[in-house]
Structure formats: C-alpha cells, structure tokens
MOPAC internal coordinates of N, CA, C and O (Angstrom, degrees):
PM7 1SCF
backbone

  N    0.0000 0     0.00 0     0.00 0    0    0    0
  C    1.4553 1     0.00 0     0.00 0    1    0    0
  C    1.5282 1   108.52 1     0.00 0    2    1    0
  O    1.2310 1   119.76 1   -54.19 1    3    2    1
  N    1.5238 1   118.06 1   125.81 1    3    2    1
  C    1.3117 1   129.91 1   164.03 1    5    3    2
  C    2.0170 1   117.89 1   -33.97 1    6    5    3
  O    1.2310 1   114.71 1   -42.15 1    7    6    5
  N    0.9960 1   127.63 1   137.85 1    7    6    5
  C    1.6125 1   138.30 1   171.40 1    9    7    6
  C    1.4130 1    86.71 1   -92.27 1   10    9    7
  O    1.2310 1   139.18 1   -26.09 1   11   10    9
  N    1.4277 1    80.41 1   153.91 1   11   10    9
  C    1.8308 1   109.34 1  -174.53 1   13   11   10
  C    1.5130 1   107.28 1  -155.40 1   14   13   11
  O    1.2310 1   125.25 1   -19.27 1   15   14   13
  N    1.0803 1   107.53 1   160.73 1   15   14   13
  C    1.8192 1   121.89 1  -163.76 1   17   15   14
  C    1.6877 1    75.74 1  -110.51 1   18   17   15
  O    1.2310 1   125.27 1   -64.41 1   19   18   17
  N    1.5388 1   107.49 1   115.59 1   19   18   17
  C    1.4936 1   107.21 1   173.88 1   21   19   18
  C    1.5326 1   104.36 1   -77.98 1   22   21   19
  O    1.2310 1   130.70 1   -21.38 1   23   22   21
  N    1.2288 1    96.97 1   158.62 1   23   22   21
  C    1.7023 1   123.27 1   153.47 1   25   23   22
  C    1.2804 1   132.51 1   -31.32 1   26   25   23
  O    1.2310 1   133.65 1   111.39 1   27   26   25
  N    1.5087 1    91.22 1   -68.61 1   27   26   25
  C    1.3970 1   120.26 1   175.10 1   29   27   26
  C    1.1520 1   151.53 1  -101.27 1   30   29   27
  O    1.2310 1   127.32 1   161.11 1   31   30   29
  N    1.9022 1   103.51 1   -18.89 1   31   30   29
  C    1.3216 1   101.62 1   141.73 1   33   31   30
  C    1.3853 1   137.46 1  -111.12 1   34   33   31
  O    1.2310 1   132.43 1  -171.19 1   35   34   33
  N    1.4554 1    93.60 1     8.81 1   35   34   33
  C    1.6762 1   101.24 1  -174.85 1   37   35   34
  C    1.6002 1   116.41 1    86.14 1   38   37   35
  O    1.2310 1   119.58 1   161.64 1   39   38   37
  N    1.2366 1   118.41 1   -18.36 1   39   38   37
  C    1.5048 1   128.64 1  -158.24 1   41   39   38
  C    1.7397 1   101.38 1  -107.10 1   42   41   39
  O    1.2310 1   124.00 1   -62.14 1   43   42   41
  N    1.9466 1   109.92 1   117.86 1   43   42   41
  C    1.2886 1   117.91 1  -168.19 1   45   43   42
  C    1.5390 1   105.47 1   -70.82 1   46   45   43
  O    1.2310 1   125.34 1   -76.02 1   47   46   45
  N    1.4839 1   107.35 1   103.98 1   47   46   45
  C    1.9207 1   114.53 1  -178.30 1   49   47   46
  C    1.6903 1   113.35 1  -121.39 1   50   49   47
  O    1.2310 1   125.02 1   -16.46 1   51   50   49
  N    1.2850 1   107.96 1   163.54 1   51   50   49
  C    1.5284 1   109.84 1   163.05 1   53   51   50
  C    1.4605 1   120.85 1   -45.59 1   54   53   51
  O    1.2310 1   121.62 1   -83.98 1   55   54   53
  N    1.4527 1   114.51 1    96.02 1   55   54   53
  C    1.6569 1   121.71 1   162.67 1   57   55   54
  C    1.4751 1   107.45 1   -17.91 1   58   57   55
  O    1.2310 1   119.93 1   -51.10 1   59   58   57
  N    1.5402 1   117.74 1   128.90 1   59   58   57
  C    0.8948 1   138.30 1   152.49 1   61   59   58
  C    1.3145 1   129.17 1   -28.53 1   62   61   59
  O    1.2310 1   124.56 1   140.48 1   63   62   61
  N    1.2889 1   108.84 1   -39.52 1   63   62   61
  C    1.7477 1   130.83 1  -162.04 1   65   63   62
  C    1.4406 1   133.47 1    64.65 1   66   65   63
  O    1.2310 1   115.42 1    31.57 1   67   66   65
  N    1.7102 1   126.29 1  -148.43 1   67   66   65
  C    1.1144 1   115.72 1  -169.81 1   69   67   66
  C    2.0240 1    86.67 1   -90.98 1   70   69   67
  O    1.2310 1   118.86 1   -68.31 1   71   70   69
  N    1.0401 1   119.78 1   111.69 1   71   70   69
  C    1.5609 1   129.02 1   156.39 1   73   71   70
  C    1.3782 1   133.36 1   -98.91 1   74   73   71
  O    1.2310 1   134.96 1   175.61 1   75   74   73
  N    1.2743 1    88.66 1    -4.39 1   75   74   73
  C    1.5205 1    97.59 1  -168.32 1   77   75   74
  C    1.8503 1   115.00 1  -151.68 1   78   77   75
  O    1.2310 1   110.37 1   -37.97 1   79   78   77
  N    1.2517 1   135.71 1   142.03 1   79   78   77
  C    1.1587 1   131.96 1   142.06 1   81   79   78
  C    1.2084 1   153.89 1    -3.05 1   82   81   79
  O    1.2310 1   111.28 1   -55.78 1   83   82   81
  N    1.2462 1   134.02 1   124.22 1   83   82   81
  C    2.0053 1    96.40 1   178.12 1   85   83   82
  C    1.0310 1   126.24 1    85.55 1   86   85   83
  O    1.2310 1   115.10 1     7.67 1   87   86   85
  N    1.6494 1   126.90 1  -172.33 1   87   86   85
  C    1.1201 1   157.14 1   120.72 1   89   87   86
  C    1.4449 1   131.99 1   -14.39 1   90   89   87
  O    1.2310 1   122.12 1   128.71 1   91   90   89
  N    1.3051 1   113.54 1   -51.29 1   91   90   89
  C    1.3134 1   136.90 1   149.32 1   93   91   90
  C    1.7675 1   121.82 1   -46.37 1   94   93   91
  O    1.2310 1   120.80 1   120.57 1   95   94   93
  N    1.4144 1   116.07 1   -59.43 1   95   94   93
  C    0.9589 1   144.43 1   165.15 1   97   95   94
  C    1.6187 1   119.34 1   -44.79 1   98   97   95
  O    1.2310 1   126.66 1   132.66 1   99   98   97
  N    1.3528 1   104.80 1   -47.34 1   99   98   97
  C    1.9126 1   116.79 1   166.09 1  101   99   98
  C    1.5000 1    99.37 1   -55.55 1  102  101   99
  O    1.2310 1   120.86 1   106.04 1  103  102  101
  N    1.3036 1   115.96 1   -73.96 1  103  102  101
  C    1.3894 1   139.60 1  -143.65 1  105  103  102
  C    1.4437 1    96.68 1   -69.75 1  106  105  103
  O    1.2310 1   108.13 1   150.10 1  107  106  105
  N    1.4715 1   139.78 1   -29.90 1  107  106  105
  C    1.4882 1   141.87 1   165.62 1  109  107  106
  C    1.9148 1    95.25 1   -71.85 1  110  109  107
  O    1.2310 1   117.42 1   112.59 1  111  110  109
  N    1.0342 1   122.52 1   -67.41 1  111  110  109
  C    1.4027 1   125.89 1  -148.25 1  113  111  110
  C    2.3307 1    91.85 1   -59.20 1  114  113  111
  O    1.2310 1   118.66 1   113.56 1  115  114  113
  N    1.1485 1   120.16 1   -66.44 1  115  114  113
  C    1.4544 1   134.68 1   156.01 1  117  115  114
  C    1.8263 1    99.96 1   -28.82 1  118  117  115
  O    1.2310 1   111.31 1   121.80 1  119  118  117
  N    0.8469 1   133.97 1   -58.20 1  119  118  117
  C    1.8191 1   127.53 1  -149.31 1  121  119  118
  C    1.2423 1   107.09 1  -140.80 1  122  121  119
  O    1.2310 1   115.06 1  -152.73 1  123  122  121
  N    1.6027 1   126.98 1    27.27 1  123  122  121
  C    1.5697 1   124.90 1   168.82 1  125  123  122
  C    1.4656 1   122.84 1  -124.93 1  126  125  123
  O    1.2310 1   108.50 1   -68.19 1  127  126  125
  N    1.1167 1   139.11 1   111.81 1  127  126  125
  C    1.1740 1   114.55 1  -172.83 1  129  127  126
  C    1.7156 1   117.68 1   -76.95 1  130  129  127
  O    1.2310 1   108.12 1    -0.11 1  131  130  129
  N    0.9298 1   139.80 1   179.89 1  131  130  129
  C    1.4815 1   137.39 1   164.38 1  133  131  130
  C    0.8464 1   138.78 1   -59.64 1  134  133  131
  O    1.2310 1   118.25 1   133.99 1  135  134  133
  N    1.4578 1   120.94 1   -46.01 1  135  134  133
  C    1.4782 1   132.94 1   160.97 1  137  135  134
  C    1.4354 1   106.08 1   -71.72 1  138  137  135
  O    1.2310 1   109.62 1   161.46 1  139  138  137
  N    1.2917 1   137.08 1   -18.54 1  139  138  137
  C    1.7905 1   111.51 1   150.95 1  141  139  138
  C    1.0884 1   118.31 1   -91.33 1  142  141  139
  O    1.2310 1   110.40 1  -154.53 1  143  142  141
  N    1.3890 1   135.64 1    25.47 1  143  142  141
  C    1.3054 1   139.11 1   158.54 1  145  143  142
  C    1.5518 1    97.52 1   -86.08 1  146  145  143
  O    1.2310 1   129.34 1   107.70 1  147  146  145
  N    1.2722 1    99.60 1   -72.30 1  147  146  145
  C    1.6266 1   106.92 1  -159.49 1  149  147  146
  C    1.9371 1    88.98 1   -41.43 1  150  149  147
  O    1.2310 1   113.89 1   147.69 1  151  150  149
  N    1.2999 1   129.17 1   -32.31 1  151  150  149
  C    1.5631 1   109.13 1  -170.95 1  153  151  150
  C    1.0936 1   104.70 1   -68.05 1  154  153  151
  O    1.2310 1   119.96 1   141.38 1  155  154  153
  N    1.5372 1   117.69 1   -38.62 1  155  154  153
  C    1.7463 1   120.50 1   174.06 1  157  155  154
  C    1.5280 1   110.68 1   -14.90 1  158  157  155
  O    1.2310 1   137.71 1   106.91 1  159  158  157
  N    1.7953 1    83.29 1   -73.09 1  159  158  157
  C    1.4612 1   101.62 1  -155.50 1  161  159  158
  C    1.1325 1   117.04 1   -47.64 1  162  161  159
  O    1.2310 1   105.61 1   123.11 1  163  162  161
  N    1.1691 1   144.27 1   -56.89 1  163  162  161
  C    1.5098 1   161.28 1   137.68 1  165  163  162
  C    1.4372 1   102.71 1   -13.89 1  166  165  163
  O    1.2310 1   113.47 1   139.76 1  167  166  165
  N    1.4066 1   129.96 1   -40.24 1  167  166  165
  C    1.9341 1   111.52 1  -168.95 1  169  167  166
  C    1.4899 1    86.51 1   -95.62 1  170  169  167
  O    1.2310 1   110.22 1   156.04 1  171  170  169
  N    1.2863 1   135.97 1   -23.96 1  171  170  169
  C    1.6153 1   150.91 1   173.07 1  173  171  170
  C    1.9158 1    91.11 1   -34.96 1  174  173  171
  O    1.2310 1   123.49 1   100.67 1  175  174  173
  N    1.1908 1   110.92 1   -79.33 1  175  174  173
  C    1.7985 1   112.21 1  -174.57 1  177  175  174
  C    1.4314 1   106.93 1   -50.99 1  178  177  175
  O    1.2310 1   112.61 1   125.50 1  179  178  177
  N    1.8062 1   131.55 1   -54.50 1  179  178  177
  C    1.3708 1   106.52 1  -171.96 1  181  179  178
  C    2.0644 1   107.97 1   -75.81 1  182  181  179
  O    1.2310 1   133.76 1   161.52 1  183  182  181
  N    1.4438 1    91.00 1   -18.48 1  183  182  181
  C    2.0968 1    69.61 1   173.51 1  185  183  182
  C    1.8581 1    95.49 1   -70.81 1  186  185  183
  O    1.2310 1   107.78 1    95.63 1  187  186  185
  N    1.3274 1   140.41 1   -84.37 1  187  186  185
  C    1.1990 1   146.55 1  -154.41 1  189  187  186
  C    2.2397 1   105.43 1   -29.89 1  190  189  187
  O    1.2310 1   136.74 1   153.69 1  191  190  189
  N    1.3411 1    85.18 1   -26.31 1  191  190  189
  C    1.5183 1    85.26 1  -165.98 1  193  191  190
  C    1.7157 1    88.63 1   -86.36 1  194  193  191
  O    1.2310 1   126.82 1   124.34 1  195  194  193
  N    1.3856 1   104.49 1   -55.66 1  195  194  193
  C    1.5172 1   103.29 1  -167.14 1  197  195  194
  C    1.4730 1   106.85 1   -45.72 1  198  197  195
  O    1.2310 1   108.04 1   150.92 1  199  198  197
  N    1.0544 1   139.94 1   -29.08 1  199  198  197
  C    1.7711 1   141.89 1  -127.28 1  201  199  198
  C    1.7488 1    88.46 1  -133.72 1  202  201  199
  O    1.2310 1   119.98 1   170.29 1  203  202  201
  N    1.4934 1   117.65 1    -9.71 1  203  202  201
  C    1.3094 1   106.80 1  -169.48 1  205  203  202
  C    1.7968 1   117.93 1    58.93 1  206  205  203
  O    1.2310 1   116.89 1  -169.39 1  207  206  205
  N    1.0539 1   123.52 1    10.61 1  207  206  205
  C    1.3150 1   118.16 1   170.03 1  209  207  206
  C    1.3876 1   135.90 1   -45.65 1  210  209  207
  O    1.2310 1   110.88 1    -3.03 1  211  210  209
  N    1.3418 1   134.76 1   176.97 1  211  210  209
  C    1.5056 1   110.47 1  -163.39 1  213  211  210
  C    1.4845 1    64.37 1  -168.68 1  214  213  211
  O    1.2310 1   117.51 1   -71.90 1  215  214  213
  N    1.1440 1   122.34 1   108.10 1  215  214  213
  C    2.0724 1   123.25 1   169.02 1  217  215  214
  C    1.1950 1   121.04 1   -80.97 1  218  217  215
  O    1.2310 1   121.08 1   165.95 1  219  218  217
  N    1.8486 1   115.54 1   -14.05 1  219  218  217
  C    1.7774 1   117.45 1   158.10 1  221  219  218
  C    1.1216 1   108.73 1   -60.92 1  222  221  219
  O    1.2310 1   105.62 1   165.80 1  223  222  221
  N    1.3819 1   144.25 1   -14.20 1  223  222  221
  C    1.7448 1   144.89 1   177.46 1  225  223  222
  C    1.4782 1    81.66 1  -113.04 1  226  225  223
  O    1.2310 1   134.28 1   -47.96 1  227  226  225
  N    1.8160 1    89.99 1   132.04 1  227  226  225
  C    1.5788 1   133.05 1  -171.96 1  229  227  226
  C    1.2735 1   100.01 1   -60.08 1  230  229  227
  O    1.2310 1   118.31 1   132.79 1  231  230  229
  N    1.5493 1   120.83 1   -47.21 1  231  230  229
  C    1.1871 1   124.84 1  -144.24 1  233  231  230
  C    1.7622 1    99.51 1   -92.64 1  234  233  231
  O    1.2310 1   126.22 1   166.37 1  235  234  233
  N    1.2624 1   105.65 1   -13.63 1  235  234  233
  C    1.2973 1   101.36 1  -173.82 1  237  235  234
  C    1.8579 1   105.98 1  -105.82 1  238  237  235
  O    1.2310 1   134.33 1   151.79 1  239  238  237
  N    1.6206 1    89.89 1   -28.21 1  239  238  237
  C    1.9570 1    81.69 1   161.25 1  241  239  238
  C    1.2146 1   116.78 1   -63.72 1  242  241  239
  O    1.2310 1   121.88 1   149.67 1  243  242  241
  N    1.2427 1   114.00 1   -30.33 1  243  242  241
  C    2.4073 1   117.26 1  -165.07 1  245  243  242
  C    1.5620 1    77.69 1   -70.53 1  246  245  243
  O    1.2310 1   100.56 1   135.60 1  247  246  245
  N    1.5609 1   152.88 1   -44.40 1  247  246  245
  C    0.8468 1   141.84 1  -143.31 1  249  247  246
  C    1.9578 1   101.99 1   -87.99 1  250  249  247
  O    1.2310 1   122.80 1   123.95 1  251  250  249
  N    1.0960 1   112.24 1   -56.05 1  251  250  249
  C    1.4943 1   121.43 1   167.52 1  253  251  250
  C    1.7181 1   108.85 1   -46.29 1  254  253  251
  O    1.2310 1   118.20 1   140.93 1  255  254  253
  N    1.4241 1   121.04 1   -39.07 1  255  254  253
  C    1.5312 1   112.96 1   169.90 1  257  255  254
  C    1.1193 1   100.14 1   -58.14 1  258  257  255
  O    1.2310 1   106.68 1   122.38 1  259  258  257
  N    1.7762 1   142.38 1   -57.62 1  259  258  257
  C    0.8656 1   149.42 1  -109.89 1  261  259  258
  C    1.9474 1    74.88 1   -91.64 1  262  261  259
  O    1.2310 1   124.71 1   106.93 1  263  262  261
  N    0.9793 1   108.56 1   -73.07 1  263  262  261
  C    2.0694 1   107.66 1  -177.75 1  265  263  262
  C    1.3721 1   113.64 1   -35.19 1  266  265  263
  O    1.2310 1   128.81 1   137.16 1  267  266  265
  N    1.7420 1   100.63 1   -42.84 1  267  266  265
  C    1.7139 1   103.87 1  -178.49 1  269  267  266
  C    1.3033 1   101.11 1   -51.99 1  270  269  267
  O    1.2310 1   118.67 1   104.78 1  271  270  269
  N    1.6422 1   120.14 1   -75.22 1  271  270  269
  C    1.8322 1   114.69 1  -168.47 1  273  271  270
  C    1.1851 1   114.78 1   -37.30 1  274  273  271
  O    1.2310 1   118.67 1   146.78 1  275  274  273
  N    1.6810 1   120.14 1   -33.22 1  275  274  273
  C    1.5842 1   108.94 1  -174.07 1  277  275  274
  C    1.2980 1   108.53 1   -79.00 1  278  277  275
  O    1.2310 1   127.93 1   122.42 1  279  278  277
  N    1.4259 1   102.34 1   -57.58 1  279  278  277
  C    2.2165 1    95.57 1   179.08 1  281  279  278
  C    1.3604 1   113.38 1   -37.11 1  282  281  279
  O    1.2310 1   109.02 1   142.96 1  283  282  281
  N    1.3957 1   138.16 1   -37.04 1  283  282  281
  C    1.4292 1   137.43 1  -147.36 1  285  283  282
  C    1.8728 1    84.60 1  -116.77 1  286  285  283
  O    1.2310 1   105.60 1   176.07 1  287  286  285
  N    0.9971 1   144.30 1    -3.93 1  287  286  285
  C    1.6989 1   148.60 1  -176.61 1  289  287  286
  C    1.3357 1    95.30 1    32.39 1  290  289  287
  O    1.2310 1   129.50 1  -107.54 1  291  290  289
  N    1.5146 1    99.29 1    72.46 1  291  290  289
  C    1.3022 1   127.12 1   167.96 1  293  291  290
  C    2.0529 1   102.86 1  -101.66 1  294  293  291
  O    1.2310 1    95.68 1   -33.67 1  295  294  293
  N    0.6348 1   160.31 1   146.33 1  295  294  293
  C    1.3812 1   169.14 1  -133.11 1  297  295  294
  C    1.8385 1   105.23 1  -151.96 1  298  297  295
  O    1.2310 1   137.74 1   -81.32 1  299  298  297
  N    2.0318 1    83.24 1    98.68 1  299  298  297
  C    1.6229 1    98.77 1  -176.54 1  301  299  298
  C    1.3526 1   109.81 1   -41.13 1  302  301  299
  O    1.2310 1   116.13 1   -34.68 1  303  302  301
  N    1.6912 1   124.97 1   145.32 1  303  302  301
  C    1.2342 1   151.47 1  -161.73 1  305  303  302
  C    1.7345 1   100.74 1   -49.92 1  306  305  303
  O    1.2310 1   117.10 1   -75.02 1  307  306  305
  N    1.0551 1   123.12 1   104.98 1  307  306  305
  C    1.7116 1   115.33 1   162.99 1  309  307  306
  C    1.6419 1    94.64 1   116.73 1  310  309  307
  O    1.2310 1   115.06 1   170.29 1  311  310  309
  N    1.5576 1   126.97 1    -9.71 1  311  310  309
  C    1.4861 1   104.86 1  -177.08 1  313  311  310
  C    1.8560 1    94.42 1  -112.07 1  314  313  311
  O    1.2310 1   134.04 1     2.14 1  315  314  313
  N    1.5090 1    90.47 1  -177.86 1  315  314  313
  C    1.4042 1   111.29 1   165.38 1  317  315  314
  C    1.4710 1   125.90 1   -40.70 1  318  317  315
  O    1.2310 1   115.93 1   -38.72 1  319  318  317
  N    0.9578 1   125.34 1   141.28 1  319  318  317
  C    1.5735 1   109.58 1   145.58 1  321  319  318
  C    1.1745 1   137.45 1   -80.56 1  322  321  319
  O    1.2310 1   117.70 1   -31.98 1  323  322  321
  N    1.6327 1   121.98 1   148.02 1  323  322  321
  C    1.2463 1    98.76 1  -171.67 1  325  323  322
  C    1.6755 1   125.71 1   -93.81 1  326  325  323
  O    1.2310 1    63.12 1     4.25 1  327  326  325
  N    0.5599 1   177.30 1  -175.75 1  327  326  325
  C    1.3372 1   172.84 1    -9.01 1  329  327  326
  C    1.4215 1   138.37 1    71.05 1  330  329  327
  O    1.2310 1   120.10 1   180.00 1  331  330  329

C-alpha cells in the first residue's frame, strides 16, 4: 500500500485505501492514513449510536459522511480546504 501525507495528522503513513465508496472514498484512500481511519472506525459507532443514525437511510448516511469529512479534516464537498 502507497504512504500518504495524512489530512489529519500531518504524519507520512500507510494509505488508508479503498474504505469507502465514491467520491468520498477517493479522497480517504489519496489523503488518509490508516491508523486515522482505524480511529474513525471506532468514534464511527459512538457518533451513529449517539445521533441514532441508521446509514441504510440516505439521508442519514450523507449525514455520517458529513462527521467523516470533519473527523479526518477533510473539507465538505464544494468548499475550500482548510489549511
């Protein structure tokens, strides 16, 4: 697996890979490392539980991306990045 200058921690690690779907899915596998995925995954159950989410309803997966881009300071679809 390709190294990548993460997102989120700044620190050059083993790419995450394909984890995901999509658009979303590029932009993690390109700019995530693994070990801040794998933390994802794990804060992934207390947001879904906290928020009552259900990710088979669309509206409540676009909403679970919506936490993913921020945990990983990924820069919601259509804005800037931040810096």
């Amino acid at each position: 697996m390709a190294d990548v200058n993460c997102a989120r921690c700044g620190i050059t690690r083993e790419a995450a890979g394909r984890v995901l779907p999509g658009p979303l899915g590029d932009e993690i596998e390109q700019r995530i490392c693994a070990e801040c995925w794998a933390e994802w995954t794990q804060r992934q159950i207390r947001v879904i539980n906290h928020y009552a989410l259900q990710p088979v309803r669309k509206e409540d997966r676009e909403k679970l991306y919506e936490f993913t881009r921020e945990f990983l300071n990924l820069p919601t679809e259509g804005a800037t990045p931040r810096t």
